[in-house]
N, CA and C of each residue as an Amber inpcrd file, in Angstrom:
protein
   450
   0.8510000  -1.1550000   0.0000000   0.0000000   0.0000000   0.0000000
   0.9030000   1.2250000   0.0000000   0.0770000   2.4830000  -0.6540000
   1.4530000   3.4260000  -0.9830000   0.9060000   4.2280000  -0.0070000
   1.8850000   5.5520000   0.2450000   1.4530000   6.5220000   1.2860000
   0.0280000   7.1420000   0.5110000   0.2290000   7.3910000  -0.3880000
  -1.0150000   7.9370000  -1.1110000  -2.3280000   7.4550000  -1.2690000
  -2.9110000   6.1620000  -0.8730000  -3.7260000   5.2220000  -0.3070000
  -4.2330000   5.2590000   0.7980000  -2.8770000   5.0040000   1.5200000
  -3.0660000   5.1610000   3.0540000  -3.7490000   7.0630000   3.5630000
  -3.0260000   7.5900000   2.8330000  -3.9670000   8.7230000   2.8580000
  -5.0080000   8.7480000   2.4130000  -5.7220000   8.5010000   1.4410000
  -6.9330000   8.2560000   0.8680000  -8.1450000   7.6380000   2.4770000
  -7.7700000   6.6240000   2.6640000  -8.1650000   5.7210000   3.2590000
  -8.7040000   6.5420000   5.1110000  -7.5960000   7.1200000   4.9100000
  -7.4990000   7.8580000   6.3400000  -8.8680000   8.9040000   6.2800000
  -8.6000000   9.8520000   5.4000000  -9.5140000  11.0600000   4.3750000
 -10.8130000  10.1500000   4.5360000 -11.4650000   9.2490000   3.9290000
 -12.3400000   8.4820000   3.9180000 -13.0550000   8.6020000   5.1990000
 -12.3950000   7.9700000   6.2930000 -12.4350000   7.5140000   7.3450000
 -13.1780000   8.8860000   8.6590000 -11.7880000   9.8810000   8.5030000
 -12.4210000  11.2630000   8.6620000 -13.7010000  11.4040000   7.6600000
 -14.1690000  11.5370000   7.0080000 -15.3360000  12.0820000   6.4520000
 -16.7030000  11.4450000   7.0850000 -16.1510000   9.9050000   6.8370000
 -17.7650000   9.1780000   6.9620000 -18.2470000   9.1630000   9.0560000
 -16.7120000   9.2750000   9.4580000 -17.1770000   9.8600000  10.7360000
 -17.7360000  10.7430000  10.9290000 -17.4270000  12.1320000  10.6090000
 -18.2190000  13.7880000  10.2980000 -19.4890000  13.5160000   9.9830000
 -19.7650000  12.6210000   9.2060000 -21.3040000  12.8190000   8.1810000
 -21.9980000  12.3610000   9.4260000 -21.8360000  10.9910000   9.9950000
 -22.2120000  10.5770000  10.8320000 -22.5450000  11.3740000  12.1560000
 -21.6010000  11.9650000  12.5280000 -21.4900000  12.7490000  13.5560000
 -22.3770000  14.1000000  13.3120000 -22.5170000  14.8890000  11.9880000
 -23.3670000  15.8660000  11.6320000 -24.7900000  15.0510000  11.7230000
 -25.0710000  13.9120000  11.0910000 -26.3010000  13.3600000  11.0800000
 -27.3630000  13.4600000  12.3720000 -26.8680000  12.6430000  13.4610000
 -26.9630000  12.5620000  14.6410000 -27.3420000  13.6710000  15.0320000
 -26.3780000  14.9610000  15.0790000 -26.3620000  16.4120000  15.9130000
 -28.2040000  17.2120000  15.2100000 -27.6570000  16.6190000  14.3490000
 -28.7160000  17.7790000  13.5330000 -30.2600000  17.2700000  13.1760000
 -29.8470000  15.5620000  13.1920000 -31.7280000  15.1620000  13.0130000
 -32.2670000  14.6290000  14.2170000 -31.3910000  14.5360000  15.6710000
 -31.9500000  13.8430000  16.8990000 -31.8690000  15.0230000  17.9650000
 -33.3650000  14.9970000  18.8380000 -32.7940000  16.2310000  20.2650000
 -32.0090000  15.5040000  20.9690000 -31.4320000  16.7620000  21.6900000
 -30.9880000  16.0380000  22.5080000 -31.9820000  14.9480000  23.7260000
 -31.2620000  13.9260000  24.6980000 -32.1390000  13.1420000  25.3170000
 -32.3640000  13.7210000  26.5860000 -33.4820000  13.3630000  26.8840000
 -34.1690000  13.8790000  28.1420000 -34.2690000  12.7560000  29.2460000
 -32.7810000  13.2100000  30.5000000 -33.1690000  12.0020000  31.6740000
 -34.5190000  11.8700000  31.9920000 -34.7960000  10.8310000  32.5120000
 -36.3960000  10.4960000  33.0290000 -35.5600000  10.0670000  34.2360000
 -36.4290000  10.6940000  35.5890000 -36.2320000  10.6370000  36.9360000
 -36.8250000   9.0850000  37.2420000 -35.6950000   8.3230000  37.8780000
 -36.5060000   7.2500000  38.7940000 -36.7690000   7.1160000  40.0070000
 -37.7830000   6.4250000  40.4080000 -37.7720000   6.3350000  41.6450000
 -37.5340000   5.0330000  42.7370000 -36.9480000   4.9330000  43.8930000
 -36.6020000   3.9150000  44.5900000 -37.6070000   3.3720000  45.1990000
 -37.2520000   1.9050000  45.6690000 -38.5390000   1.6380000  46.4470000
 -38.2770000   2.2790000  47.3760000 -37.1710000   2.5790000  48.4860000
 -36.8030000   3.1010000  49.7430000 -37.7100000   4.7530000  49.7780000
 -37.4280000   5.0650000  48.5660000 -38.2900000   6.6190000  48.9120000
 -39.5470000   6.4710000  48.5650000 -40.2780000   5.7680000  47.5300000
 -41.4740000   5.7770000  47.2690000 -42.0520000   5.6540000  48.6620000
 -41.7840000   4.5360000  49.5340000 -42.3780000   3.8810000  50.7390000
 -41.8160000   4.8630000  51.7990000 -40.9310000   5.8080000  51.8470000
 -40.7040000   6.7010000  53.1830000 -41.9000000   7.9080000  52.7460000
 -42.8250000   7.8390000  53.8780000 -43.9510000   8.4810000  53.9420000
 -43.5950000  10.5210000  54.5800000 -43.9450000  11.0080000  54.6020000
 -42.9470000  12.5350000  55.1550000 -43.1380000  12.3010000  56.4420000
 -42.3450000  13.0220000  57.2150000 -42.2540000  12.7010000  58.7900000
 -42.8740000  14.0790000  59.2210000 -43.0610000  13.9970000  60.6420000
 -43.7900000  14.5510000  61.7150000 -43.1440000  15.5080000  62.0930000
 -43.7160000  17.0780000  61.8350000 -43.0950000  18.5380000  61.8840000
 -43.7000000  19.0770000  63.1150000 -43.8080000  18.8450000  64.1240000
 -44.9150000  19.7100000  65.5110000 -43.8470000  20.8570000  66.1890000
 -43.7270000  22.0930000  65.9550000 -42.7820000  23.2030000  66.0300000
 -43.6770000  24.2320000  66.0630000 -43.1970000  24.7720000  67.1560000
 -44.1130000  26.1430000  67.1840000 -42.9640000  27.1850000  66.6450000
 -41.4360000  27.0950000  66.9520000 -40.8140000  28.0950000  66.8160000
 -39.3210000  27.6110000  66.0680000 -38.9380000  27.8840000  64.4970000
 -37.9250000  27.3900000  63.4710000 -36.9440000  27.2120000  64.4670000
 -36.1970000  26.2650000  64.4700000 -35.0870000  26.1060000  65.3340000
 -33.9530000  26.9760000  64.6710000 -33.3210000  27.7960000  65.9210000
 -32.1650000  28.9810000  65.8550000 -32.7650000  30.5750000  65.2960000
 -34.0290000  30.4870000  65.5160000 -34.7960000  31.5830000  64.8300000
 -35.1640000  32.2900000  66.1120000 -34.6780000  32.5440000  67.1430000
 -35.1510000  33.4180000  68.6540000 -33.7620000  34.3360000  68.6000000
 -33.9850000  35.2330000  69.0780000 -33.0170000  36.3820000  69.5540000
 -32.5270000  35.9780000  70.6950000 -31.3090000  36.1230000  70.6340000
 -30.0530000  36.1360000  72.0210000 -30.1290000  34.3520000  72.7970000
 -30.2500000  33.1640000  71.7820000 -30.9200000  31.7920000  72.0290000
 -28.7930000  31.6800000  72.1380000 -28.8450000  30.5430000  72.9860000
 -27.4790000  29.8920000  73.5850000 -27.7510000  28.2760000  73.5880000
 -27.1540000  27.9740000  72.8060000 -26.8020000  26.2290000  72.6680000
 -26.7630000  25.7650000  73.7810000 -27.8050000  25.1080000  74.7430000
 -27.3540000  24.5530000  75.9140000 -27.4240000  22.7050000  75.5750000
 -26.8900000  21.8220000  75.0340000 -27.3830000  20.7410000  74.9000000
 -26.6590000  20.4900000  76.1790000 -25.8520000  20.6900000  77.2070000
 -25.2470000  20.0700000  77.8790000 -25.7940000  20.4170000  79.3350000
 -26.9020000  20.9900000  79.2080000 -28.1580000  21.6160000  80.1710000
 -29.3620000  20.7260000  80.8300000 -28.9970000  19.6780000  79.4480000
 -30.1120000  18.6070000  79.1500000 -29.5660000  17.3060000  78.7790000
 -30.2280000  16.2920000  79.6740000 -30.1130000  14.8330000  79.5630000
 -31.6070000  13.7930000  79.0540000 -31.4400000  12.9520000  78.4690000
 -32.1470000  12.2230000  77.5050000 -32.2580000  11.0560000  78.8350000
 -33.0650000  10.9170000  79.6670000 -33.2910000   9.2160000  80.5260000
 -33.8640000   8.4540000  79.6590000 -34.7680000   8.7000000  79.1430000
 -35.5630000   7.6940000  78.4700000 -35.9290000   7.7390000  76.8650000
 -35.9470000   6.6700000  75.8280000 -36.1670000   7.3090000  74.1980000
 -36.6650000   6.3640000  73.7130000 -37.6570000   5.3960000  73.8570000
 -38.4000000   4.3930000  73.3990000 -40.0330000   4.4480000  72.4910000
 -39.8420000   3.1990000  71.8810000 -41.0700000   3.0080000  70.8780000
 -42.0390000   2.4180000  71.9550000 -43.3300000   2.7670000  72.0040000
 -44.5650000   2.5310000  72.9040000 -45.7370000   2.4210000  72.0950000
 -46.1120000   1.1360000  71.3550000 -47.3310000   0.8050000  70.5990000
 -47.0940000   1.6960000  69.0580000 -47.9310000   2.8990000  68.9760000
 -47.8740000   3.4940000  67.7700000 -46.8590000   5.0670000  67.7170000
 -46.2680000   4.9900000  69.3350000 -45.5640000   6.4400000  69.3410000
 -44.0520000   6.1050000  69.8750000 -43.4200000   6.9730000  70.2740000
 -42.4880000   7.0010000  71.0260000 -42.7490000   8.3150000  72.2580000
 -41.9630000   7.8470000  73.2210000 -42.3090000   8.1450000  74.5430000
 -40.3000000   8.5620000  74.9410000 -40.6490000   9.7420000  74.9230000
 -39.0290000  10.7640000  75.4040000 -39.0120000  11.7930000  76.2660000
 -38.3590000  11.4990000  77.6310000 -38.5060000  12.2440000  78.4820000
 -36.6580000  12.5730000  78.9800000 -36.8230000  13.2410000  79.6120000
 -35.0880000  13.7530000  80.7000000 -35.2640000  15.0730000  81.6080000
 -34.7160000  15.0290000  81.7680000 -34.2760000  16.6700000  82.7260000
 -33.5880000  17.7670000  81.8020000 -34.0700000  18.9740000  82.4170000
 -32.9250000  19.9000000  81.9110000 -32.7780000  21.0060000  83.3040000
 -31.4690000  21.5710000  83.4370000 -30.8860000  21.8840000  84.6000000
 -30.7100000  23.2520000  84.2280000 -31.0580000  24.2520000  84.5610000
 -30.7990000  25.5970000  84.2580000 -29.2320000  26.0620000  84.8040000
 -27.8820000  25.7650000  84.2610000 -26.7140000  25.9270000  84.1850000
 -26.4850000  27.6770000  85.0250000 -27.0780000  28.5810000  84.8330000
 -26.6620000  29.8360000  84.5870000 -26.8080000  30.7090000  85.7700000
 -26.8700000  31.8870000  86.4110000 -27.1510000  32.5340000  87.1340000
 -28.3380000  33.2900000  87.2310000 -29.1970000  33.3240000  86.1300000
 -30.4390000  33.9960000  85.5610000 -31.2900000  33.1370000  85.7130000
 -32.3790000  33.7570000  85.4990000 -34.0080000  32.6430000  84.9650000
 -33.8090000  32.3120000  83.6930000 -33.8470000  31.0880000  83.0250000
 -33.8150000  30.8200000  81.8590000 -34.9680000  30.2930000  81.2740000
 -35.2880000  30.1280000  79.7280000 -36.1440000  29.3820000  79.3140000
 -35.6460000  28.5840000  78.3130000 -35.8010000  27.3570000  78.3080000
 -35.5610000  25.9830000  77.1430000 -36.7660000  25.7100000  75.9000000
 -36.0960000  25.7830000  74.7490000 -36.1940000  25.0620000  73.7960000
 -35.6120000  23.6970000  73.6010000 -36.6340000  22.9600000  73.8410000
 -35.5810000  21.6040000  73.3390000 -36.3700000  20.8000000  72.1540000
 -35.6870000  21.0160000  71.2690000 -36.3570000  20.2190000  70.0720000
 -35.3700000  18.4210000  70.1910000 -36.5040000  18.0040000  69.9010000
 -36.2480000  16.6210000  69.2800000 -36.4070000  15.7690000  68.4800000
 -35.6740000  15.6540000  67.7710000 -36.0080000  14.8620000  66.5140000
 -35.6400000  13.0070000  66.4500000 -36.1630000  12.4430000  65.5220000
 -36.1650000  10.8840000  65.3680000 -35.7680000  11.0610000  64.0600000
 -34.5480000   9.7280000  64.1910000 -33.6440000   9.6600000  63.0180000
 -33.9320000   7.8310000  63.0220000 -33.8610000   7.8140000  61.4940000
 -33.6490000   6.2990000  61.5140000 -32.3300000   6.3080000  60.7940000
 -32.1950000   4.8590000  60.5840000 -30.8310000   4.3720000  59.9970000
 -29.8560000   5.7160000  58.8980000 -30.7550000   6.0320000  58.5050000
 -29.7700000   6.8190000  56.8760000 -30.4340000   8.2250000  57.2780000
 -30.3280000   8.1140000  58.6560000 -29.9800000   9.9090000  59.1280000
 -31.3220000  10.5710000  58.6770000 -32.4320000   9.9160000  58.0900000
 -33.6310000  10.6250000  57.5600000 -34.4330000  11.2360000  58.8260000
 -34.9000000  12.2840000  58.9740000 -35.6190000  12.8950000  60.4720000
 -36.9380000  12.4840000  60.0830000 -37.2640000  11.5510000  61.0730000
 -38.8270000  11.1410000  60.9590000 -39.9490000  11.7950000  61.7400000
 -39.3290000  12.6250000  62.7460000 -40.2950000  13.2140000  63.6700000
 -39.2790000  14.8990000  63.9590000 -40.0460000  15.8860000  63.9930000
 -39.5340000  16.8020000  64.8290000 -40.1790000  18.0700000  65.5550000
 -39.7790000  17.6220000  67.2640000 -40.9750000  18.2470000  67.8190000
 -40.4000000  19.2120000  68.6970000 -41.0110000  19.9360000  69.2590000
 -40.4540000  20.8770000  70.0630000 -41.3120000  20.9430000  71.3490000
 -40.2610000  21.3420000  72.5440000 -40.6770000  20.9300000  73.9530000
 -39.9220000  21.8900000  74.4160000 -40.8200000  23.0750000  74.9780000
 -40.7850000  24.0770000  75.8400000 -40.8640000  24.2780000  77.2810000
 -40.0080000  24.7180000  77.8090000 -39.1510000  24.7720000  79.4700000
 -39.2230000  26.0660000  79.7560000 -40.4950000  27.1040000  80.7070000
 -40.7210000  28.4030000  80.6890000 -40.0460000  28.6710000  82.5410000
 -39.0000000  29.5420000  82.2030000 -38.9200000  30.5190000  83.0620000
 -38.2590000  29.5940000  84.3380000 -37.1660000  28.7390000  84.3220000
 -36.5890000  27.8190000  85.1880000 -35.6640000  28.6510000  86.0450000
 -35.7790000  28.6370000  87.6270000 -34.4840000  29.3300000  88.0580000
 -33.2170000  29.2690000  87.6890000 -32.2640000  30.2340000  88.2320000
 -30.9980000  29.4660000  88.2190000 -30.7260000  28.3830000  88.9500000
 -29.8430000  28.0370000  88.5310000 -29.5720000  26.1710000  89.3410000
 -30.5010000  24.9900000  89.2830000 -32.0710000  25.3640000  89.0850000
 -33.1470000  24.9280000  89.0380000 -33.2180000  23.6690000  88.0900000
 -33.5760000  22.2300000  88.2760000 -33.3310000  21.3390000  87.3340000
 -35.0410000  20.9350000  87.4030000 -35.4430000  20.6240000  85.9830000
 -36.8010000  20.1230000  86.2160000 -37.0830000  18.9280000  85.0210000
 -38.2240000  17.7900000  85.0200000 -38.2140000  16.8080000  84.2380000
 -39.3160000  17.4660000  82.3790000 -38.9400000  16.9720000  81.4940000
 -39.5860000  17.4490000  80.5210000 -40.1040000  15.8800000  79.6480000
 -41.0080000  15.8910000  79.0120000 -41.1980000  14.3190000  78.2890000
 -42.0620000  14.6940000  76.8960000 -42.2290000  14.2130000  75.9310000
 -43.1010000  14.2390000  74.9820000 -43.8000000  12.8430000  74.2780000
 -44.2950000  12.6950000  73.8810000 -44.9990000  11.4840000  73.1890000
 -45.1790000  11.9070000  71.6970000 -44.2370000  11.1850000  70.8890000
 -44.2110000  11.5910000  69.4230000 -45.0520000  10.2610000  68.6040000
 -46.0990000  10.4170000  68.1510000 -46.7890000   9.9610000  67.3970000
 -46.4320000   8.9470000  65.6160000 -45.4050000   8.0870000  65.8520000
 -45.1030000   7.9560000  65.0100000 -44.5420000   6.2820000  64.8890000
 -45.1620000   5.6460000  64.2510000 -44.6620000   3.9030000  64.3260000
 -44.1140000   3.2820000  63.5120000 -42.5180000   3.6680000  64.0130000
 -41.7360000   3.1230000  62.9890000 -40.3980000   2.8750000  64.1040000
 -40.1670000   1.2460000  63.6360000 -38.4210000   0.9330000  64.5250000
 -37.4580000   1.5500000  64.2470000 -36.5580000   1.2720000  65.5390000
 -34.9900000   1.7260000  64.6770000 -34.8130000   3.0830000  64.8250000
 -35.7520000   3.6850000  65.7580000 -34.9840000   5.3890000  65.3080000
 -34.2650000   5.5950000  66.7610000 -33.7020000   6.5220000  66.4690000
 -32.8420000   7.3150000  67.5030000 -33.4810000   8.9980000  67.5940000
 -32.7580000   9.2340000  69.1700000 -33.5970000  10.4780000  69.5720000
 -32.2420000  11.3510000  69.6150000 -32.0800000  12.0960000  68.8330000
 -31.6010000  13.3260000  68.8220000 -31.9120000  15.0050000  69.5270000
 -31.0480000  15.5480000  70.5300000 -31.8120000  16.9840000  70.5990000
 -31.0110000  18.0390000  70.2420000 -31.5120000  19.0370000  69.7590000
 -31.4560000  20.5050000  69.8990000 -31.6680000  21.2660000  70.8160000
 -30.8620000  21.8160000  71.8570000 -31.3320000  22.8120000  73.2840000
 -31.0110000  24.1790000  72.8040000 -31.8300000  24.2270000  73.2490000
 -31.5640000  26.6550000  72.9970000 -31.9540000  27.1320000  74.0940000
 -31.1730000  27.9100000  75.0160000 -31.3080000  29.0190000  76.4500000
 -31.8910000  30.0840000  75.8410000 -32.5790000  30.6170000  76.4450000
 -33.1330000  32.0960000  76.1790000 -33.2890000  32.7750000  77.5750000
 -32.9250000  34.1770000  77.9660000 -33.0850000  34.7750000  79.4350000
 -34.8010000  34.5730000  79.5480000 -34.8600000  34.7430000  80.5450000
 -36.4570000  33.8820000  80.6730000 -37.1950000  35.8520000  80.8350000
């Protein structure tokens, strides 16, 4: 085969790729993903929002999670049942926000409720509990504490 062939051949080669490649561009749209869906999300139903007040949305609010202890965090028929103490740390009257939320396995929040602590002395420790409405295993109780001067 001579170089002059082999060029030919090459030339060829470039072209019928191009045509091809123009063909395509110019007589097909482009493709449109189609969204799927999992069984895991189809079947996760939305979880339980009971909040009177956006968490971190209060003026002059102080992270107290270490104010507050979790005794108890169990499933009870169709709810869960979460109670503890919280200890007013400070020298002031304080008031607690303590939100709590239910997490299952893959961190999804299945419940999130909020549980209000009005006007606790200083030093003052008192018990708080909620009953979250929701029947599903496997979760864990997570909280959020916020101080506010009472």
């Amino acid at each position: 085969m001579t170089a002059h062939q082999r060029t030919l051949i090459a030339a060829a080669g470039v072209l019928v790729s191009g045509l091809l490649l123009a063909g395509c561009a110019a007589d097909e749209p482009a493709p449109t993903p189609t969204p799927t869906v999992t069984a895991t999300s189809a079947a996760l139903e939305p979880g339980l929002t009971d909040v009177t007040d956006t968490p971190g949305s209060g003026e002059g609010l102080e992270g107290a999670l270490s104010d507050t202890t979790t005794d108890s965090c169990a499933r009870a028929d169709d709810s869960w049942a979460v109670a503890g103490t919280v200890t007013n740390s400070t020298d002031a009257d304080a008031s607690y926000r303590i939100y709590v939320s239910l997490l299952n396995a893959a961190n999804d929040t299945r419940a999130l409720v909020q549980v209000d602590v009005d006007a606790l002395a200083a030093g003052e420790t008192t018990d708080w509990s909620t009953d979250i409405p929701v029947a599903e295993d496997g979760l864990s109780c997570i909280l959020r504490v916020e101080r506010y001067a009472a």
